[in-house]
C-alpha positions, 0 to 999 in steps of 0.5 A, a space after each residue: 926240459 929238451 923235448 918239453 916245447 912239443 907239449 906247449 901251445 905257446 912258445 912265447 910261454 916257454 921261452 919265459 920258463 927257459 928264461 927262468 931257469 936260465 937265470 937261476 942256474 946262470 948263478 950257480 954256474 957262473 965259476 965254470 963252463 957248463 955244458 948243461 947251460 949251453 944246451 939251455 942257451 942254445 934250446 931257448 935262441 932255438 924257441 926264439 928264431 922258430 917264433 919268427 919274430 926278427 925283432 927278438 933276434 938280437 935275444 937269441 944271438 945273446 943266448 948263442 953267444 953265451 953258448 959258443 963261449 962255453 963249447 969254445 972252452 970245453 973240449 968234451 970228446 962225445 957226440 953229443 958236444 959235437 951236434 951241440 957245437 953243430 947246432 948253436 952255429 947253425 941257429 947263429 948263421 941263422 940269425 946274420 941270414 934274417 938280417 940279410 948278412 948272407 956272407 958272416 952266415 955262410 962264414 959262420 957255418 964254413 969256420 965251424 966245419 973247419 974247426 971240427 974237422 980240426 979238432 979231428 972228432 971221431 964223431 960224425 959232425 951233424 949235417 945240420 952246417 952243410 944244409 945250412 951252406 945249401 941254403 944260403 949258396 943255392 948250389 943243388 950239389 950240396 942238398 944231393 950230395 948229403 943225401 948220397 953220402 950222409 951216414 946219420 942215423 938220426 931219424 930227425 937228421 934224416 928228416 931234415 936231409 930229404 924234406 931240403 931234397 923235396 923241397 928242391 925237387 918241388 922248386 924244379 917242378 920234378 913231380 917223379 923224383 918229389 913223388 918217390 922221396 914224399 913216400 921216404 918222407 912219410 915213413 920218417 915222419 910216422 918213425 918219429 910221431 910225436 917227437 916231430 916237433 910242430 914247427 916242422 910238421 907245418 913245415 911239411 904242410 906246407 911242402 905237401 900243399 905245394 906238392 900236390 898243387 904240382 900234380 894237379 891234385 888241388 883238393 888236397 893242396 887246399 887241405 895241406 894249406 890250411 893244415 898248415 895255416 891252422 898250426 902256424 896261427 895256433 903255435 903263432 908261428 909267423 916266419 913260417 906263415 908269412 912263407 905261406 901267405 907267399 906260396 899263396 899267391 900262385 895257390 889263390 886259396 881262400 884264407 880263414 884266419 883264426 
């Protein structure tokens, strides 16, 4: 079921399939810790968060906490155990951060970095915590630093690493250095087609509607918004709408909401 939610033209009707298998498999591994289930935990508090719906939050910590008390218990020396450990504490820092609880956010990532590099994996440890350190601190060295120095080969990862650089770049109205990475950006994006998950390409809309109003290309701005605008009222992705309503008011573009 990992990838199943790209299909979907609902969250909200796969989080209620996550939840039934979840209860049917909650029985059957109730003697042990399941790696398997935590990866369910952690895949339906992900749908959850994305719906950006805060007062279904509390939900999705539940999950996660049932999450990282099974990881906390394994002790798998893989890769995979180390992303799945990675990502169940970025989507908890995520929770504490939409209820303004900055510093348990940013503990959150910091203490799961430190027990990784305890635990002294020879697997690389995702990116996924550090970016999330960016977020909360604001400090530029962070994203720039990840960019210089990360040694992923996920194509995802390395989507998620340039699309937080351009970001900044658009924030500091740096046209020249947003131009050369959206072209870095576009080529991830075809490597990955379908496997982007929708969520993330009306996220880069979104960007892409900020970036060309940055150049003075406004046609094409207005096309990126309401690209966006239209993927976030199908998939009914309210967080990430809201963020856009915002960007709108420097944009002043007409709103068709469907």
């Amino acid at each position: 079921m990992q990838r199943d939610y790209l299909t979907y033209a609902s969250y909200e009707k796969l989080i209620k399939i996550y939840e039934f298998h979840i209860s049917k498999y909650e029985v059957q591994t109730e003697n042990y810790y399941s790696f398997e289930m935590a990866k369910l935990y952690k895949q339906v508090a992900y749908l959850i968060i994305n719906t950006g719906n805060i007062e279904k939050f509390k939900e999705a910590e539940s999950y996660l906490e049932k999450a990282i008390n099974i990881v906390e218990n394994l002790f798998y020396a893989s890769q995979d155990y180390v992303e799945l450990y990675c990502g169940i504490y970025y989507l908890y820092s995520i929770v504490f951060e939409h209820r303004g609880n900055i510093e348990k956010a940013y503990r959150i990532c910091v203490d799961a970095i430190h027990d990784i590099s305890k635990k002294k994996y020879i697997f690389n440890s995702s990116d996924t915590l550090t970016r999330q350190l960016y977020l909360l601190t604001k400090d530029k060295d962070i994203i720039i630093d990840i960019n210089k120095t990360s040694t992923t080969t996920d194509l995802f990862e390395m989507f998620q690493n340039k699309r937080r650089l351009f970001q900044f770049y658009l924030q500091m109205n740096d046209s020249k250095n947003a131009t050369e990475l959206q072209k870095e950006l576009e080529t991830i994006i075809r490597l990955l087609g379908k496997k982007l998950d929708k969520i993330y390409v009306g996220m880069y809309y979104k960007d892409m509607a900020k970036y060309y109003f940055l150049t003075k290309e406004y046609d094409l701005s207005k096309s990126y918004f309401k690209r966006a605008m239209s993927l976030f009222n199908s998939f009914k992705f309210e967080g990430q709408k809201k963020m856009l309503l915002l960007d709108n008011e420097q944009y002043r573009y007409e709103i068709i909401d469907t």
